[in-house]
Each structure stands twice: as C-alpha cells, then as structure tokens.
C-alpha positions in Angstrom: 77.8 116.6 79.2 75.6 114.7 81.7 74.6 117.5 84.3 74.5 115.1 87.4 75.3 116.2 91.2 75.0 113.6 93.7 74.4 115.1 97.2 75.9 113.1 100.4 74.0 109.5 99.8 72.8 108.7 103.4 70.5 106.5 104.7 67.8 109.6 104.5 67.5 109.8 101.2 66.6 106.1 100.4 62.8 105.6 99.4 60.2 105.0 102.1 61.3 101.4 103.5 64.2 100.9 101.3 67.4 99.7 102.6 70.8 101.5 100.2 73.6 98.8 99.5 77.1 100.0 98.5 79.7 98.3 96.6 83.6 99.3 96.1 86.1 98.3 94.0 89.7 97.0 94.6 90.8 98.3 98.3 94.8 97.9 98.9 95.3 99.8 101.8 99.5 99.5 102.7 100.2 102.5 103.6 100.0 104.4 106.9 96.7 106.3 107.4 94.4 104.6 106.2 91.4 106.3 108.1 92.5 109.4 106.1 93.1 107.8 102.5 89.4 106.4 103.2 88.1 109.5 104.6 87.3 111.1 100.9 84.7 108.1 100.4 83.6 107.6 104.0 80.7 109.8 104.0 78.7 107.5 101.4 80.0 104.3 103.0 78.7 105.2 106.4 75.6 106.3 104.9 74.7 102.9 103.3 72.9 100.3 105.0 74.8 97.6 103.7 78.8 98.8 102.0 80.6 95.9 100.3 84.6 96.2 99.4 86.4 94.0 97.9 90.0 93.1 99.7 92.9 92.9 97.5 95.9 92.0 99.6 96.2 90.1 102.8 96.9 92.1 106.3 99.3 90.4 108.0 102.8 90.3 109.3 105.0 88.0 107.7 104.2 85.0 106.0 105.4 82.8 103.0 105.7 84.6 99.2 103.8 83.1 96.7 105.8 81.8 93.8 104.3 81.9 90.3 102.8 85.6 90.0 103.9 89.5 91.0 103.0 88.9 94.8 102.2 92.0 96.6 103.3 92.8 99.6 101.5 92.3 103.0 99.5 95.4 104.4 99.5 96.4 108.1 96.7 94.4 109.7 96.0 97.9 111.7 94.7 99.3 108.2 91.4 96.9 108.6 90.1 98.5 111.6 90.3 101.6 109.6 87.7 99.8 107.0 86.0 98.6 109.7 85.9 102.4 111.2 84.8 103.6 107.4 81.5 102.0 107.4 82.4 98.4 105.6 80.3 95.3 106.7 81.2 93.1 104.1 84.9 92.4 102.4 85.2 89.9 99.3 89.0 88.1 99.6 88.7 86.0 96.0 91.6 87.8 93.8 94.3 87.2 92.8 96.7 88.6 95.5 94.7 87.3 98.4 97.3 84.4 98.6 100.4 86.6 98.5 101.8 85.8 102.0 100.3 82.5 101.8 98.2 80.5 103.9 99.7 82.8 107.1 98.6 85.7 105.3 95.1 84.5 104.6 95.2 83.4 108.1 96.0 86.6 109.6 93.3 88.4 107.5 90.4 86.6 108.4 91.2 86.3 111.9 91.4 90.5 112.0 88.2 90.7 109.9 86.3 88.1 112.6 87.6 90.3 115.2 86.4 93.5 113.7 83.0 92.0 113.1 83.2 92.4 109.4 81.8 89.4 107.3 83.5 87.7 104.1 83.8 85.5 101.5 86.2 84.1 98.9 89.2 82.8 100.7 89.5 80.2 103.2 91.3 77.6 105.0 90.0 75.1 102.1 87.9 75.5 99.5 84.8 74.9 101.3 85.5 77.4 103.5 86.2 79.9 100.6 83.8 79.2 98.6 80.8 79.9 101.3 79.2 82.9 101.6 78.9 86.0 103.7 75.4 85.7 105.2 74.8 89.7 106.8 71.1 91.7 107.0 69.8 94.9 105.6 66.9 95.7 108.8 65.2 91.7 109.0 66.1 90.9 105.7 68.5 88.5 104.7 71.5 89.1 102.0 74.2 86.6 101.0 77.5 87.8 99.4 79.7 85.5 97.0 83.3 85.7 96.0 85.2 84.0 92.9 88.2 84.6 91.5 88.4 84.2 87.6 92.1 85.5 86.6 94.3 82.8 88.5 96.9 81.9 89.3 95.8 78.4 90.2 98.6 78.7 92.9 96.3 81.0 94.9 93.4 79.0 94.6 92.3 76.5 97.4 91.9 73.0 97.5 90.2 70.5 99.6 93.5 70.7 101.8 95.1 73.9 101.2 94.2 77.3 101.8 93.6 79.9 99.3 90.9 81.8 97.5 87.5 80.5 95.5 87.6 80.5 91.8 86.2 80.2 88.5 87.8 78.4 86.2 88.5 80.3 83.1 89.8 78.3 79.8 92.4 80.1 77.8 92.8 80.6 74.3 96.0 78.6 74.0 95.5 76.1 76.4 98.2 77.7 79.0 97.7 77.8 82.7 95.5 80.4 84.1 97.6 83.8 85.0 96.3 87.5 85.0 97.7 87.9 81.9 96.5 84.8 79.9 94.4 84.7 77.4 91.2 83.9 79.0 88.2 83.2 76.5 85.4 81.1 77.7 83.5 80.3 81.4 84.0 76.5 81.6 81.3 74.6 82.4 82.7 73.6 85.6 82.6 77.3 86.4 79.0 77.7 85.5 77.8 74.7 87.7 79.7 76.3 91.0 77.7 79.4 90.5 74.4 77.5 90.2 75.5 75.4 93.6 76.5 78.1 95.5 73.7 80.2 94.4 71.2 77.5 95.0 72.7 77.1 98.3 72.2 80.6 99.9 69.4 81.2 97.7 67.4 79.9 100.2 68.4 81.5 102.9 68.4 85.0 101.6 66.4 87.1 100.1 69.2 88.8 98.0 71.7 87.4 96.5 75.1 89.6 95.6 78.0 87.6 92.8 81.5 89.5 93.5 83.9 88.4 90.4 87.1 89.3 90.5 87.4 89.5 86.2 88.9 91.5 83.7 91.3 92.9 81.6 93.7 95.4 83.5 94.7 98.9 82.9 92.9 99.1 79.8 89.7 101.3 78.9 86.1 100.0 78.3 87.7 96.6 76.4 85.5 93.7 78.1 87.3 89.6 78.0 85.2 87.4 76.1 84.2 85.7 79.0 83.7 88.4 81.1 79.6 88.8 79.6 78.8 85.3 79.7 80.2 84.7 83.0 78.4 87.1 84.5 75.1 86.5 82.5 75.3 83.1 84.1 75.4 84.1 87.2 72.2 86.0 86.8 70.6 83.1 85.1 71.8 81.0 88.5 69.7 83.0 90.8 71.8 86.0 91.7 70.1 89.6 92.2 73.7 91.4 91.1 76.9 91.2 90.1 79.8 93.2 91.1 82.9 93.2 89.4 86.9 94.3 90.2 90.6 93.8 89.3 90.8 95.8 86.2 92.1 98.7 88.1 89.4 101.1 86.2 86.5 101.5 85.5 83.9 99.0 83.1 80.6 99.6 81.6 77.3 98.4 83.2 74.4 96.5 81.7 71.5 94.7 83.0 70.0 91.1 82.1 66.7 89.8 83.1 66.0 92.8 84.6 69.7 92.8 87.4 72.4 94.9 87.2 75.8 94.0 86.0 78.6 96.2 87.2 81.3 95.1 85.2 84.1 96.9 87.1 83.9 99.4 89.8 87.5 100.4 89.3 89.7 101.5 92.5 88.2 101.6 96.0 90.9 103.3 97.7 94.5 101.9 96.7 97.2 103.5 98.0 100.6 101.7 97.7 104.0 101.4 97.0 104.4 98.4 95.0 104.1 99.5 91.8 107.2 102.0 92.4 109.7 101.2 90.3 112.5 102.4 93.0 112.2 99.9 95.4 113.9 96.5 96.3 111.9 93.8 95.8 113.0 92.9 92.0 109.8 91.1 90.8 107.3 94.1 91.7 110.3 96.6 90.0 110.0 94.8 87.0 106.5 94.6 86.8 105.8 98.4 87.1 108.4 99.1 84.0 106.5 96.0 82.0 102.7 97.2 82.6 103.9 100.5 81.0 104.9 98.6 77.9 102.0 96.3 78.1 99.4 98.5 78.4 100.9 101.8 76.6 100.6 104.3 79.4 102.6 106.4 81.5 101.9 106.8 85.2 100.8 110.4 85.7 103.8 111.6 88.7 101.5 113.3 90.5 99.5 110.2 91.4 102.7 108.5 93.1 100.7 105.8 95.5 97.9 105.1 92.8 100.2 105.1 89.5 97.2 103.5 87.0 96.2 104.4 84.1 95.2 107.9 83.4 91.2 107.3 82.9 92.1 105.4 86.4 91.3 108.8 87.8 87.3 108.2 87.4 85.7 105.8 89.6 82.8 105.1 91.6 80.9 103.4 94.7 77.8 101.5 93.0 74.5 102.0 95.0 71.1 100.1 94.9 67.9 100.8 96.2 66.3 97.7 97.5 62.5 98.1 98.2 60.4 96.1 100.6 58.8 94.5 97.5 62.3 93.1 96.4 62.3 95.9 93.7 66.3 97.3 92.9 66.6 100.9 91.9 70.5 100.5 90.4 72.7 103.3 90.0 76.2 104.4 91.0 77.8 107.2 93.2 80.7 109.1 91.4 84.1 109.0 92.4 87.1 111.1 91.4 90.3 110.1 92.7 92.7 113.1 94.3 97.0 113.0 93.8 98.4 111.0 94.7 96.0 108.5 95.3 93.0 109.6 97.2 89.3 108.4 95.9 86.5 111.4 97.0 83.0 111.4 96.8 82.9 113.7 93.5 81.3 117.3 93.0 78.9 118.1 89.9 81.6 119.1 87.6 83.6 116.1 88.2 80.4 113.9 88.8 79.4 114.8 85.2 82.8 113.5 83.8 82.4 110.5 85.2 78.7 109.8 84.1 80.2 111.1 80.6 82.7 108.1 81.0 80.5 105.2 82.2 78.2 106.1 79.3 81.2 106.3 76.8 83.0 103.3 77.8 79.4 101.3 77.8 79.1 101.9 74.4 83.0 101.2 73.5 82.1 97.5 75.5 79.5 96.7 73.1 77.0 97.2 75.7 73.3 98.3 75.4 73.4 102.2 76.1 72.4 103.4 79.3 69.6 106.1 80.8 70.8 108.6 83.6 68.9 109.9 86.0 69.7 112.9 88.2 68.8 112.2 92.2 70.2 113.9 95.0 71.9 110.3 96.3 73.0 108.4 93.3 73.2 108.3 89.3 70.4 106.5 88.5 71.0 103.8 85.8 68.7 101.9 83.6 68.6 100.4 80.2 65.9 100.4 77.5 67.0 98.5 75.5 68.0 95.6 78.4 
C-alpha cells in the first residue's frame, strides 16, 4: 500500500516561481447542480494556476441529432458557468460527442464558453477553426492547448465547410470506417503530420505546449490500443511538453518519453447523467446501456445511478505539473475518488493510497515502464527510472 495524502493543492504550495497546471478528464455535466456535482473537486481546481477539462457534450438547447453513433443528449448551457465558477480556464471540445446536436449544438457551446471567458480548442465552425489552439498564460508565460479526436465517427469531424470537431485519423484493423468501437490499430501518417503542423505552429508562440487526445479503449481496465503509445509518443517527438488523455471512462497508466509526461487517461472529471439509464425514452441510448454491459462484462454498481461505469471507474484523478521558471515540469497527479452516485472528491489518505495502488498496478498491466511515487503535501509525485 502506497502511504500518500495529498493536502488541498493550492497555489501556495507550488515551488518558489512555479506556476501548478491542472488537467481533468471527461466532464458531462446534464444534470441540475452542477456547482455542487463540481464542488467535491473545486478546491484543487481553483487552486491551480492554469485547470484544463476536457468537454464531452455540447450545452445547448435544441439542435439536429447526429446520425451514425449513440448521440448524447444536449446539457443545459447554464451548467458552463458552473465550470467557469469551478476554476476552469481552458475546455478541450475534440470527442466524439461534441457533434451530438450538430453544428447548432457546437454553435451554442462555443458561444457560452466566449461569453464566460473560458478558452478552447478542438471543435469549430470548420476545421481550421477546430483544429487551432487555445492560446491562455500561466503569470507572463505563454501556454498553447491542442485538441484531436482519434475514436470517430468521421460524422463529427469537421471539414473545410462543415462544422465539427478536429481529429486524428486512426486506421483500423479491418479497413471499416472509424467508430468508438472499431478496431483501431495504427496513427496514420496523415495523423502524425497534423501534430507536427499544429505543434510547429503554436510552438512558437508558447513556451508550453499541452496535446489533449481524446483515445482509448472504453470501460475497460489498464488495456492500452495499439495506437494509443505511438500516437502519443509522436506527439512528444513533434514538440509537445504533455499529453493528456480522455474517453475511456477510467483511468490509464502514465509514462514519460524524452523526459514529458504521458497521461494516458485521466478517467472521469465529473460526469453526472442520465443517458446511460436504461429506463428512459430515447431508444438508441436504452440500448446502448444494456449492450456496454455485455461488451465490456460489468454490471453498473446501483448506487452510482448518474455515473453507472465500470466499477474501477470509482478511482480517478486531476493530473498536476509543476512548471518552473527554468521550463523544468515536476509531473504528478491529485487523487480522486468518486462518491454515489456520481460525485468525483478530492480524496483522503486512505482512499488517496488506493488510488496510487491503482495507477501503479494498471501501469504495469499497460506494459508501461513502472513508476516512482513521491509523497508531497499537494500532489503524487510521478517519475520513471527506467523512462
């Protein structure tokens, strides 16, 4: 058992000069109170002096359904002033539920995120516009967030004259078109030469440089997609300083190359919803919560009725870097448990150890190199010997 008990991680514990960047998972936020489902994580995101979420669904009233996929419903657009009132600066859109509404619901999204003052990246009018990147600031120095989409479907993605969300492409093992549930094998090589463009293009202008990929296998533990290693190794090798990762709905494992972290999947931010009840009326979502269970072998624990996931589900976490004057990154994670029947909160030592215990087991069940953990008052500390 890894003794580790993280304190509140605010801005005063940071090293002398360094400026603390926060990251979240998935956030689906449809149901009402959302300052109070965020309130168990708020604390560490208000203490950051950069926090990063990534947006799942669009906020929007009405809207067209997309066709092709399980669409997810639209959230109350109310619910992103709660985000904003949470501590989040920054929201990644590229995933593959950003398009659910359609190009209204994008729409709607950014236009409520521009009014709140919160920066983003992924999803656009066109695919110029989603593929650029969130420029924001830690103090006077300059950080640039990126947002792909690697699971599909290509029905969300933009175009040159249709709205939608950035991407990756992805090639699948039997040729079929790109879905969450295809069998997705190798980065093309077209996705590889969009990182090194984009990167090269912000690279620039900031001094850090932050990949969101929205990747991954869902509801299952530790297993990492072929891709999912060399994709992100490439974005490294592009220019990038980190790489954050969601979508999988729990947690991944963590490793480092040329020296950057790799967060291979934060697991849940906060999701709260009702769309993965089986008793409801919208047949396609129905469906999809009796098929997952047979997909993925597990049964929802009852108590967790808004966040119905996979039981490991339950450990999550906010992942934290120190970034020093010098451009040094300290990388490490804060430990989340999340409450019935949905809640995320900043965990306590006992709880904080059963997380570490799962990062560091899971690691190992990827394949990955095994990880060090160090105790500090404001995060897990994480490094790799063997990196």
């Amino acid at each position: 058992m890894i003794n580790h008990s993280v304190n509140n991680p605010g801005r005063d514990n940071a090293g002398a000069g360094a400026a603390s960047i926060l990251f979240s998972g998935d956030l689906v936020l449809d149901v009402a109170d959302a300052d109070y489902w965020l309130s168990g994580i708020a604390p560490a995101i208000h203490g950051a002096d950069l926090a990063i979420g990534h947006l799942e669904v669009p906020h929007c009233h009405g809207g067209d359904e997309l066709v092709g996929d399980v669409p997810a419903p639209g959230a109350d657009p109310e619910n992103l002033d709660a985000a904003a009132r949470a501590g989040f600066r920054v929201l990644t859109l590229a995933g593959n539920h950003i398009a659910d509404c359609g190009a209204e619901g994008i729409r709607q999204t950014i236009d409520r995120l521009d009014r709140l003052g919160i920066g983003h990246a992924g999803a656009g009018a066109n695919l110029t516009a989603a593929r650029a990147a969130a420029m924001t600031h830690c103090g006077d120095r300059r950080v640039a967030v990126l947002s792909y989409n690697c699971v599909g479907p290509e029905a969300a993605w933009a175009t040159a004259g249709q709205p939608g969300c950035a991407y990756l492409p992805i090639l699948t093992g039997d040729g079929s078109p790109v879905r969450p549930l295809a069998p997705l094998t190798v980065p093309a090589a077209a996705a590889v030469g969009m990182l090194h463009s984009d990167i090269a293009a912000v690279r620039a202008k900031a001094e850090l440089v932050i990949v969101a990929l929205h990747k991954g296998i869902v509801h299952t533990p530790a297993r990492l997609a072929t891709y999912e290693r060399p994709l992100a190794q490439a974005a490294i090798d592009a220019g990038a300083d980190v790489v954050i990762s969601h979508h999988a709905h729990i947690l991944r494992g963590i490793e480092f190359h040329r020296g950057r972290p790799i967060y291979h999947g934060l697991g849940n931010g906060c999701v709260v919803t009702r769309a993965f009840s089986s008793n409801q009326d919208h047949p396609a979502r129905a469906e999809w919560s009796r098929r997952r269970r047979e997909l993925f072998g597990f049964e929802p624990d009852p108590a967790y009725e808004l966040a119905p996931f996979h039981p490991e589900a339950v450990h999550s976490m906010l992942g934290r870097l120190l970034w020093h004057p010098d451009g040094r990154i300290e990388s490490g994670f804060v430990p989340v448990f999340v409450e019935p029947p949905g809640q995320p909160v900043l965990a306590g030592a006992g709880r904080a150890a059963q997380v570490c215990d799962y990062v560091a087991r899971i690691t190992l069940a990827a394949g990955l190199p095994a990880l060090q953990f160090e105790p500090r008052a404001d995060m897990v500390g994480v490094s790799c010997s063997a990196c």
